[in-house]
C-alpha positions in Angstrom: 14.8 -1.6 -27.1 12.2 -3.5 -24.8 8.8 -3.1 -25.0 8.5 -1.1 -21.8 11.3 1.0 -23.2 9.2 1.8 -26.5 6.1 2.6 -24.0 8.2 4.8 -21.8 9.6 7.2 -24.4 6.5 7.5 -25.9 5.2 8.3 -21.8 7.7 10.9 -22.3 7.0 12.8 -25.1 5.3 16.1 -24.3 4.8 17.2 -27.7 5.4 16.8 -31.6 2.6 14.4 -32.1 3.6 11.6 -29.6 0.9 9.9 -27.8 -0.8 11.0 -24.8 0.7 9.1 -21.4 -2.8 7.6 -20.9 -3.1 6.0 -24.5 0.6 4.8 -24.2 0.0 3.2 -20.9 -3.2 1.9 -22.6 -1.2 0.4 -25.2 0.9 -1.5 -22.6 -2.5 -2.6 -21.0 -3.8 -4.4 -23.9 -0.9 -7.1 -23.7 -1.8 -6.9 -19.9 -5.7 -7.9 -20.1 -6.1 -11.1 -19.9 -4.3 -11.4 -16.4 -7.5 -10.5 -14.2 -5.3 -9.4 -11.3 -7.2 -6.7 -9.4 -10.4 -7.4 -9.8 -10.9 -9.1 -6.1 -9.4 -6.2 -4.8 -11.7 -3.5 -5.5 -13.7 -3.5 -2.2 -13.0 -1.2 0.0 -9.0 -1.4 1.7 -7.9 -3.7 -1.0 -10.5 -6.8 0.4 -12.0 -8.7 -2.2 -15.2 -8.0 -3.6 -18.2 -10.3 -2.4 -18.7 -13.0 -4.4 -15.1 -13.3 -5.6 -13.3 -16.4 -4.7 -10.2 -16.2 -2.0 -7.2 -17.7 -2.2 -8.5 -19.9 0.7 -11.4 -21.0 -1.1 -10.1 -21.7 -4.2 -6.9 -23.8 -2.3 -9.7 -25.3 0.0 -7.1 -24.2 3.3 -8.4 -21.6 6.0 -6.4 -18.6 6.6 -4.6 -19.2 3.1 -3.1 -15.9 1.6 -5.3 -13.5 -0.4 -4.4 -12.8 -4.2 -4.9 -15.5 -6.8 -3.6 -18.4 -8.3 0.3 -16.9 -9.1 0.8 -16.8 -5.2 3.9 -18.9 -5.6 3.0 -20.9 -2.5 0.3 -23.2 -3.8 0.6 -26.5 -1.7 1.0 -24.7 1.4 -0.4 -21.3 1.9 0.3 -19.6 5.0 -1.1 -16.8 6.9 -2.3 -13.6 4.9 0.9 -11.0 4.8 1.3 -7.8 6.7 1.1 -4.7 4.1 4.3 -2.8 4.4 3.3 0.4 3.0 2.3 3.4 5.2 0.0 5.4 5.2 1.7 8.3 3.7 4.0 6.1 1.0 -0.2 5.0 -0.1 -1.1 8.3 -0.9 2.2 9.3 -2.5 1.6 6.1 -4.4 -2.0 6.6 -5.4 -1.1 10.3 -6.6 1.6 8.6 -8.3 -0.5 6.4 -9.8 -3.2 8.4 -10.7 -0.1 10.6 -12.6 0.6 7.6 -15.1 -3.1 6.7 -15.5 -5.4 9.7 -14.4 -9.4 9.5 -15.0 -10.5 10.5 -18.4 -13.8 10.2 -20.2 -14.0 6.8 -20.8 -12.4 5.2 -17.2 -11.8 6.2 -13.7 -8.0 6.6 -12.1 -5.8 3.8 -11.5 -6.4 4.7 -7.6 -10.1 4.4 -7.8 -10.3 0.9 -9.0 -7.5 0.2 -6.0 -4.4 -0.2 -7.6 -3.0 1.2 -4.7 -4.0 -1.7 -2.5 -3.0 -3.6 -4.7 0.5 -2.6 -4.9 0.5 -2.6 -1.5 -0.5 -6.1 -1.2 2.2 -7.4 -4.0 5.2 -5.8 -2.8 4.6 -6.8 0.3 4.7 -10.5 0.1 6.8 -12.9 1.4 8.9 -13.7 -1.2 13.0 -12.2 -2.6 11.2 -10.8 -5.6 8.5 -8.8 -4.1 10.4 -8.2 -1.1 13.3 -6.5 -3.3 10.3 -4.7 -5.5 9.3 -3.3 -1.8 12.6 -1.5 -1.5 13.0 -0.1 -5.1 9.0 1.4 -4.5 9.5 2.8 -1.0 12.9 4.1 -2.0 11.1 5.7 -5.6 7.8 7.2 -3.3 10.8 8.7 -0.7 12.5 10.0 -3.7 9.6 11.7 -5.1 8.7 13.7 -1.6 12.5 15.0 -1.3 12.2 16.1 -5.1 9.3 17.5 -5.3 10.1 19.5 -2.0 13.4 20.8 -2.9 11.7 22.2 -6.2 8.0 23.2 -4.9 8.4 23.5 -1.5 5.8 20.3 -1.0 5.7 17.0 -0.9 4.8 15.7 -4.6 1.1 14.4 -2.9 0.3 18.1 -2.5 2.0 19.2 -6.0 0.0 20.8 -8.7 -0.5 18.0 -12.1 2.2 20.3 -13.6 4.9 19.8 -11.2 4.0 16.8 -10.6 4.1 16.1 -14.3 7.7 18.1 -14.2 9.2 15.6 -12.0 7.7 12.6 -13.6 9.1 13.7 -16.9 13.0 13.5 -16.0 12.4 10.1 -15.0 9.6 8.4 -17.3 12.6 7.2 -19.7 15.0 5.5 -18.4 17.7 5.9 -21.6 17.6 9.7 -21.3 17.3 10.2 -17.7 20.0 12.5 -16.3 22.6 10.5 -14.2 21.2 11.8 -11.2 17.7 10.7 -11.8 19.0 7.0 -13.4 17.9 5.7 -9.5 14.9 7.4 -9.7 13.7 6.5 -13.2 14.4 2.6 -12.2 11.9 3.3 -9.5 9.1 4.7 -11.8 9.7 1.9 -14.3 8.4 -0.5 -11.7 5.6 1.6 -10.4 4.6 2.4 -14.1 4.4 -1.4 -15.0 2.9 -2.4 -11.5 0.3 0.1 -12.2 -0.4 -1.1 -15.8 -1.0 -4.4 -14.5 -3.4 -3.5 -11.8 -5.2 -1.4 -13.7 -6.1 -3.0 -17.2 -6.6 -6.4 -15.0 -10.1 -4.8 -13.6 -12.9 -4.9 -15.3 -12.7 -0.6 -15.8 -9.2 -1.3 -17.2 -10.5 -4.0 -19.6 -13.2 -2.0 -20.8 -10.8 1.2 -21.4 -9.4 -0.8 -23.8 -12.3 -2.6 -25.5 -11.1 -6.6 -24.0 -13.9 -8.9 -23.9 -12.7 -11.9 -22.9 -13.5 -15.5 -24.2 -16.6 -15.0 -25.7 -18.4 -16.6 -28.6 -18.5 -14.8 -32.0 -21.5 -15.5 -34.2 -18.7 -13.9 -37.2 -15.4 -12.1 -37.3 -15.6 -8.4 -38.1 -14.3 -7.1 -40.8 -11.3 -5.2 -40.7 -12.1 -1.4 -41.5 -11.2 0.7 -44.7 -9.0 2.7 -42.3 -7.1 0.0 -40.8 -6.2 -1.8 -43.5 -5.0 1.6 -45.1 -2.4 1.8 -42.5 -1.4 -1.6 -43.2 -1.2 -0.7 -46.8 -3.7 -3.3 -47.7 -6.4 -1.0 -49.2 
């Protein structure tokens, strides 16, 4: 079973002391924090934040795509890519989103540090890869609304958390998703990870999960009583 798989089942447990879908996505996120994605987009409409370096700059070309250095076209960038997304797909999205990594104590939502925008910007680059992610996420975001109105009698952006919760939970595991919801799950796998990624690559995200970065140490901590009783090291 892959990793995502593990993280998903867990996603989908509702009870009997599995974790909560934030801390199981949080999980996923520490692998994810050193990749510092997202934080250029957190300005408002997905623009980088003043002060962070384009893709233009850092290339040294004008008009050069926005993003960062994994934009697969390094030597020569072209013009900045249209984002595919509508209007409505975005806020089915960001209430997707928000779904798999809602606001809690510690952090805000997944849609308030722009992972949204962010999406948008990915799946809608020039390239096979993105350009086939584009299709399994607008065909997932359609899915939902035809769902979640054939059961509620709304599209899932105007759902309640619970039913919204309902309709994520039949598809938040691939392996035991009903055969009519196989499509559907394949769809929220991507959106899951996508939004994993954007998240825990801001600084919110990185602080949610307690990622400093490369920093100096004066010593290294000591590993508690507690941990090392799990490890059965005590």
């Amino acid at each position: 079973m892959s990793t995502d798989e593990r993280t998903a089942e867990t996603v989908g447990e509702s009870s009997g002391g599995g974790m909560e879908r934030r801390d199981a996505i949080k999980a996923m996120g520490a692998a994810l924090a050193p990749l510092p994605v997202l934080n250029a987009l957190q300005a408002q409409g997905g623009r980088p934040a003043q002060g962070t370096p384009t893709t233009s700059q850092t290339q040294g070309a004008k008009g050069g795509p926005r993003g960062g250095p994994w934009d697969p076209d390094l030597l020569h960038p072209t013009k900045d890519w249209p984002r595919k997304l509508s209007a409505g797909e975005l806020a089915t999205l960001a209430v997707l989103c928000d779904t798999i990594i809602p606001a809690d104590a510690v952090s805000p939502s997944a849609s308030a540090v722009g992972v949204p925008a962010w999406i948008n910007e990915y799946v809608s680059a020039p390239y096979d890869g993105q350009q086939r992610d584009l299709i399994r996420v607008r065909g997932g975001l359609a899915w939902l609304d035809r769902e979640s109105t054939q059961r509620f009698g709304k599209p899932f952006r105007q759902a309640t958390p619970a039913e919204r919760s309902a309709i994520c939970d039949d598809i938040c595991y691939l392996p035991d998703a009903k055969p009519e919801f196989q499509a559907a799950a394949r769809c929220f796998d991507l959106i899951r990870d996508l939004s994993a990624t954007g998240f825990y690559s801001t600084a919110a995200g990185m602080k949610d999960i307690g990622y400093i970065g490369n920093v100096a140490l004066p010593k290294f901590p000591e590993v508690s009583a507690e941990i090392r009783s799990k490890l059965g090291l005590a």
